[in-house]
C-alpha positions as CSV (number, residue, x, y, z in Angstrom):
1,X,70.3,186.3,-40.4
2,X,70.7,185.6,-44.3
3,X,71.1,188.1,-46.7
4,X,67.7,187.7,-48.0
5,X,65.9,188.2,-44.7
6,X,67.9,191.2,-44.4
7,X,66.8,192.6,-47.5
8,X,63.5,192.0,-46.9
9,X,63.8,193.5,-43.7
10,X,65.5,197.0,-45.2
11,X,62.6,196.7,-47.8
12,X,59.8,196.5,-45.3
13,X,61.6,199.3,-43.3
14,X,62.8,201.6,-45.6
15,X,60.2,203.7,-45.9
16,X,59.6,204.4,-42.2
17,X,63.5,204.0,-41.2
18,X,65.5,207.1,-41.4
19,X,69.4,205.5,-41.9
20,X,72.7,207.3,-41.3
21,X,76.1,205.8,-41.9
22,X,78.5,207.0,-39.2
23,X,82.5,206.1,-39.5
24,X,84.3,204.7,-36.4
25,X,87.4,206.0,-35.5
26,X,88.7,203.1,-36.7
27,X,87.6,204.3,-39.9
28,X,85.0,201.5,-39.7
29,X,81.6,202.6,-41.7
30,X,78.0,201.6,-39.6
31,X,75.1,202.1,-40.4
32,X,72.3,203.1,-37.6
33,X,68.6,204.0,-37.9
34,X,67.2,207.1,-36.5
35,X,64.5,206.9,-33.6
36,X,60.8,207.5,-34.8
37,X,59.0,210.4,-33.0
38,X,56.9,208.0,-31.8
39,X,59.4,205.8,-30.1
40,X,60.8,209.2,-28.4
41,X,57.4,210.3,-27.1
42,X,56.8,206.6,-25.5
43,X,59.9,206.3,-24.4
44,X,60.0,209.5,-22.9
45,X,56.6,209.1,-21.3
46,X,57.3,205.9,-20.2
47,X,60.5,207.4,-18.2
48,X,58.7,210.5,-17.3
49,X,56.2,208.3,-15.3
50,X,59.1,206.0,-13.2
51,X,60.4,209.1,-12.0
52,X,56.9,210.8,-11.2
53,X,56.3,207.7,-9.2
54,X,59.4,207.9,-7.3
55,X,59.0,211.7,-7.1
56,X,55.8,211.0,-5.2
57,X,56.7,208.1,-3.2
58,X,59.1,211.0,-1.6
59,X,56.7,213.5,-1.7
60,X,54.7,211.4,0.5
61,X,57.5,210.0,2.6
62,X,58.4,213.5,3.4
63,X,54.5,215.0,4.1
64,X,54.4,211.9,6.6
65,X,57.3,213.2,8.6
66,X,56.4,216.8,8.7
67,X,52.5,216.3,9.6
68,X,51.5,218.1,12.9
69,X,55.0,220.1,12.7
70,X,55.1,223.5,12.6
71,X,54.9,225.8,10.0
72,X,58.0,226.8,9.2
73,X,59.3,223.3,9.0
74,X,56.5,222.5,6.8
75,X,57.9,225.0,4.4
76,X,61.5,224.3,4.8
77,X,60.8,220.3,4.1
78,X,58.2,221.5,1.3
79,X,61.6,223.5,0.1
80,X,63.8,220.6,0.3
81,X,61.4,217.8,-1.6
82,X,61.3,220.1,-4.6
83,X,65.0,220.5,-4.5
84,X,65.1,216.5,-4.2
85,X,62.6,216.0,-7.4
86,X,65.0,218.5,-9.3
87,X,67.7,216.1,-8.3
88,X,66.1,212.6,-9.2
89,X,64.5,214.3,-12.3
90,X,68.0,214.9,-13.6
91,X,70.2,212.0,-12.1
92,X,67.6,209.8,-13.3
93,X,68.4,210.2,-17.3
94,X,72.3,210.9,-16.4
95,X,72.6,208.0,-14.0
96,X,70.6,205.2,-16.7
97,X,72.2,206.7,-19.8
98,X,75.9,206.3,-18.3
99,X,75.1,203.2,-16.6
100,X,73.4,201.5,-19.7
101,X,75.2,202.7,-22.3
102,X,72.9,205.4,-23.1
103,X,69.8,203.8,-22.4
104,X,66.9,204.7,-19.8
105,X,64.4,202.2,-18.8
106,X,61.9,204.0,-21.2
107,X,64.4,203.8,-23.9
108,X,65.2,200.4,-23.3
109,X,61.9,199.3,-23.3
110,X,61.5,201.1,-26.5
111,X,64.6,199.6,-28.1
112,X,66.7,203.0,-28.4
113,X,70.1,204.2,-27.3
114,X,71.9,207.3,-27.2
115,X,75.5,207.5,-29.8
116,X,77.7,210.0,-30.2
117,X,77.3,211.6,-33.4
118,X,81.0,211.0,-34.4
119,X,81.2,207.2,-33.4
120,X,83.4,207.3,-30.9
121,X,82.2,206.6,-27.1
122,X,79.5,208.3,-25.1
123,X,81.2,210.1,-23.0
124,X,79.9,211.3,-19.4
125,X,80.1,215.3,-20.3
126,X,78.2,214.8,-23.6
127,X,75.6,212.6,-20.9
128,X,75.2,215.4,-18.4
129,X,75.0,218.3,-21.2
130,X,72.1,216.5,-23.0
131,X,70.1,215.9,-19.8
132,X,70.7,219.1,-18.5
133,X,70.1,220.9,-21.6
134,X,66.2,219.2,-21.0
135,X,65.5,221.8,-18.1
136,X,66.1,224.5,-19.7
137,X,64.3,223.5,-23.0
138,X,61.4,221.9,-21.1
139,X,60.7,221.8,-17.2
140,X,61.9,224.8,-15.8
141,X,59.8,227.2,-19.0
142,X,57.2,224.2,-18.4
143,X,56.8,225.2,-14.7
144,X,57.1,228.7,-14.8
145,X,54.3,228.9,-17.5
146,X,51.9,226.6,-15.3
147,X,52.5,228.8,-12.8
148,X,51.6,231.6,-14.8
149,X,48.8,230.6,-16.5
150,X,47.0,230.0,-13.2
151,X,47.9,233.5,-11.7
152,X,44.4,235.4,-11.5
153,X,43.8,237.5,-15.1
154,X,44.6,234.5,-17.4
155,X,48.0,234.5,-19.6
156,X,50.0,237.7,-20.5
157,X,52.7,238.1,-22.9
158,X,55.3,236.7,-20.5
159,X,53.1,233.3,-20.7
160,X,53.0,233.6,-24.3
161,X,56.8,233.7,-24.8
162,X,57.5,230.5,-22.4
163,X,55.0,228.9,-24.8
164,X,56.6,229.9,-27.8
165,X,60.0,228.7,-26.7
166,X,57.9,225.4,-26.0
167,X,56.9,224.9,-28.7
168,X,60.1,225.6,-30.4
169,X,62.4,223.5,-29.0
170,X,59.2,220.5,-29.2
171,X,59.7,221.5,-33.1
172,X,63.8,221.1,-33.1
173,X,63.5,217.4,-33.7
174,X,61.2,217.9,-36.8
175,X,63.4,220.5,-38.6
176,X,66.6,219.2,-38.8
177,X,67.8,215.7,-40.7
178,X,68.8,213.6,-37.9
179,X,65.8,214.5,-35.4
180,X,68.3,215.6,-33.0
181,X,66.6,217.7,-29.8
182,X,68.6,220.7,-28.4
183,X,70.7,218.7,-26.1
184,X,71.9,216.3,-29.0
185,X,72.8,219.8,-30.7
186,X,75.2,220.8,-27.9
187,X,76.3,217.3,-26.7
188,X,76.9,215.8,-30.1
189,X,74.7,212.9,-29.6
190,X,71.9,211.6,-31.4
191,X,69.2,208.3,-30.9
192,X,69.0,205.6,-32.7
193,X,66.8,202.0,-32.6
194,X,68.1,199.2,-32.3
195,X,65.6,196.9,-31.5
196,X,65.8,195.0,-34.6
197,X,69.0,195.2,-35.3
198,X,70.8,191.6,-35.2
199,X,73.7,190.3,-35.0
200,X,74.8,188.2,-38.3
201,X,75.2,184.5,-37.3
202,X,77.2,183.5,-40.3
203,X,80.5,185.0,-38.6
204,X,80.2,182.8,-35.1
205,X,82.3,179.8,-34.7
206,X,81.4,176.6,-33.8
207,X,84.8,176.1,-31.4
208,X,86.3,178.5,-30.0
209,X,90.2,178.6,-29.3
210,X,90.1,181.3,-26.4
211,X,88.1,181.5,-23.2
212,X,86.9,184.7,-21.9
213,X,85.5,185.1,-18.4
214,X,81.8,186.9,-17.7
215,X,83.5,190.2,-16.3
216,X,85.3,190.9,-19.3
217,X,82.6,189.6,-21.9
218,X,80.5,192.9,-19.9
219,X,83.0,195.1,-20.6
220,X,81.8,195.1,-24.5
221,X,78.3,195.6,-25.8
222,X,75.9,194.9,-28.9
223,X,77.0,198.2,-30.8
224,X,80.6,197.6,-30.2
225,X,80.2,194.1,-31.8
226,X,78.0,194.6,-34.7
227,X,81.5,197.6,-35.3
228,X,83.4,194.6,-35.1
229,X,81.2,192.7,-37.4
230,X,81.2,195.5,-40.2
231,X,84.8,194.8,-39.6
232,X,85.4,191.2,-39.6
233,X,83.6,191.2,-43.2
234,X,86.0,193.8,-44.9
235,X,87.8,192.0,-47.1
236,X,91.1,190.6,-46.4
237,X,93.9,193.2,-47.2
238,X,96.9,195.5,-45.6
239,X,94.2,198.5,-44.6
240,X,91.7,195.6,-43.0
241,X,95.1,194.1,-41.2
242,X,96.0,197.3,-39.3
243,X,92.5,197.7,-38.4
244,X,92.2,194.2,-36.8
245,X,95.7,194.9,-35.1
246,X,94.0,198.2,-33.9
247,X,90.5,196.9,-32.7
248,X,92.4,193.8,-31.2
249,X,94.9,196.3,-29.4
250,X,91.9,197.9,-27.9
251,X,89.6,195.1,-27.0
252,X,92.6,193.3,-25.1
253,X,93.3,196.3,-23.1
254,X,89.7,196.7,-22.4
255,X,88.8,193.8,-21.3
256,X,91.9,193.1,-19.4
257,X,93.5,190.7,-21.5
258,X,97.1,190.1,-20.4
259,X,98.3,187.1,-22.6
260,X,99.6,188.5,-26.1
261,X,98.1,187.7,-29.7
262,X,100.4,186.8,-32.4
263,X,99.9,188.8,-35.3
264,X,98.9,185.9,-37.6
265,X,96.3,184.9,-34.5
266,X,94.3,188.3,-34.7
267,X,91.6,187.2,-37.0
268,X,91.4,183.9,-35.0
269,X,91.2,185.9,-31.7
270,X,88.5,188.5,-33.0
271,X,86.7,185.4,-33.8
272,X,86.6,184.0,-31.0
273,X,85.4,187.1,-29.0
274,X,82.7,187.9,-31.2
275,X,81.4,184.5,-30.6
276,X,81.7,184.3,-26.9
277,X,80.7,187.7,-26.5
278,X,77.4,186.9,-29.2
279,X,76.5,184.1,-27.3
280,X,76.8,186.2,-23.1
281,X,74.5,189.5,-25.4
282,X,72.2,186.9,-26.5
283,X,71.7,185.5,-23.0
284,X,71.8,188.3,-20.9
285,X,68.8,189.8,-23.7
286,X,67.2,186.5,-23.0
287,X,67.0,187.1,-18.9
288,X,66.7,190.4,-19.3
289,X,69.9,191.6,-17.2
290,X,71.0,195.1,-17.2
291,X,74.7,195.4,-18.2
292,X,76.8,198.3,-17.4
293,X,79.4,200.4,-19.9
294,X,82.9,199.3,-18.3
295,X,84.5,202.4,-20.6
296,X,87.6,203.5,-18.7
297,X,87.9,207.0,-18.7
298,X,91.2,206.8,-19.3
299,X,90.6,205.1,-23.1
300,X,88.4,207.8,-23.6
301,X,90.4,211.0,-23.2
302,X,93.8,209.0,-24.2
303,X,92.6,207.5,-28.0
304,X,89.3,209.7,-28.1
305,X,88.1,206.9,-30.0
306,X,85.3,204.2,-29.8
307,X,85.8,200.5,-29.4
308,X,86.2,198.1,-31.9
């Protein structure tokens, strides 16, 4: 991408695209775009239905069994499948977002993915607390005010309440900068797009003097690289040094490289990985393959810091 077509690009999306500029804890500066409401609704919507379908699917699966039983099996299975959609509903958004690096198949689609707020990794608590935060601000007040509303009388105060706190916590992401729901406010997360975000072609070699197998070009991902981009352009000084000897550190431990890099072959090395690893994002986008966050939790709670 040249200069130009990215300044055309920030000029055509500057007034619709919210930026913030996180720091790494590399001290590496990024820039990400906040999610549109619109892209959250769709996305969201677009989830919501995968797991309804599924939800059914059981539902059904589950009625078929039970038909002709008696009663009180009827209600103990009926007991059950709602425990079970309470369980999808939930390990749905925590399995996909851990999985695919913060990602569902609605976000995906979309072109969004969940970041920690401080730029270091997504960890698995900040995951659960998010999605788990979503019952109380949405399904479980949801349900209990359906069930309400259709009690003989029509709705009472107690209805009006759960549809207040609706309401309030539908508001959160319009009244506050980053657009952050009440799970991103107690997980520390936020969403960003980054559909159209891509990768600068000016830094990728034509040769490259390393070879680095498929299992550890998965280990790393788009966001991590374009880090590594910001990084790769800093100018050449002492501070930009002992960040390459940092991020190289950390990629060779994370992607199981056991040879050692010379201190003088750092820049060379980085490189290299950014090609390779340009070249496997760009064809696994192309086929469409799902890749999987290979973050160790052992990086995570040792450095708290994000990749390179």
């Amino acid at each position: 991408m040249t200069l130009a077509h990215e300044r055309t690009t920030e000029f055509f999306e500057g007034a619709r695209r919210e930026r913030r500029q996180i720091t790494t804890p590399e001290g590496v500066p990024v820039t990400v775009s906040l999610a549109d409401y619109g892209e959250r609704m769709i996305a969201f919507l677009l989830d919501w239905l995968i797991w309804m379908v599924a939800t059914i699917v059981l539902y059904f699966c589950i009625i078929a069994v039970i038909a002709g039983g008696p009663d009180t099996a009827a209600k103990i299975a009926i007991s059950i499948a709602l425990f079970i959609g309470f369980v999808i509903r939930n390990l749905y958004f925590v399995y996909f977002e851990l999985a695919w690096r913060g990602s569902t198949p609605g976000k995906r689609i979309v072109g969004l993915r969940v970041i920690d707020r401080a730029g270091g990794p997504l960890l698995p608590s900040a995951v659960v607390a998010r999605n788990l935060t979503r019952e109380v601000e949405t399904f479980i007040p949801l349900g209990v005010l359906i069930t309400w509303s259709s009690a003989p009388g029509g709705p009472d105060w107690e209805s009006l309440s759960i549809a207040i706190w609706l309401l309030f916590f539908a508001a959160l992401p319009f009244i506050n900068r980053d657009r952050m729901r009440g799970g991103d406010l107690i997980a520390g997360t936020m969403v960003i797009s980054v559909a159209k975000r891509a990768l600068s072609r000016d830094l990728v070699d034509s040769t490259a003097r390393y070879g680095f197998t498929e299992p550890q070009l998965r280990a790393y991902g788009a966001f991590e690289l374009q880090v590594l981009e910001e990084l790769l352009r800093r100018p050449h000084n002492a501070e930009t040094g002992l960040l390459l000897h940092e991020v190289c550190e950390k990629i060779c431990r994370r992607i199981g490289w056991i040879q050692p890099v010379a201190n003088n072959e750092i820049p060379a090395f980085l490189h290299a990985f950014y090609t390779a690893e340009r070249a496997f994002l760009e064809r696994e986008q192309l086929y469409g393959k799902a890749r999987a966050d290979k973050y160790s939790q052992r990086d995570a709670t040792t450095s708290k810091k994000g990749s390179g």
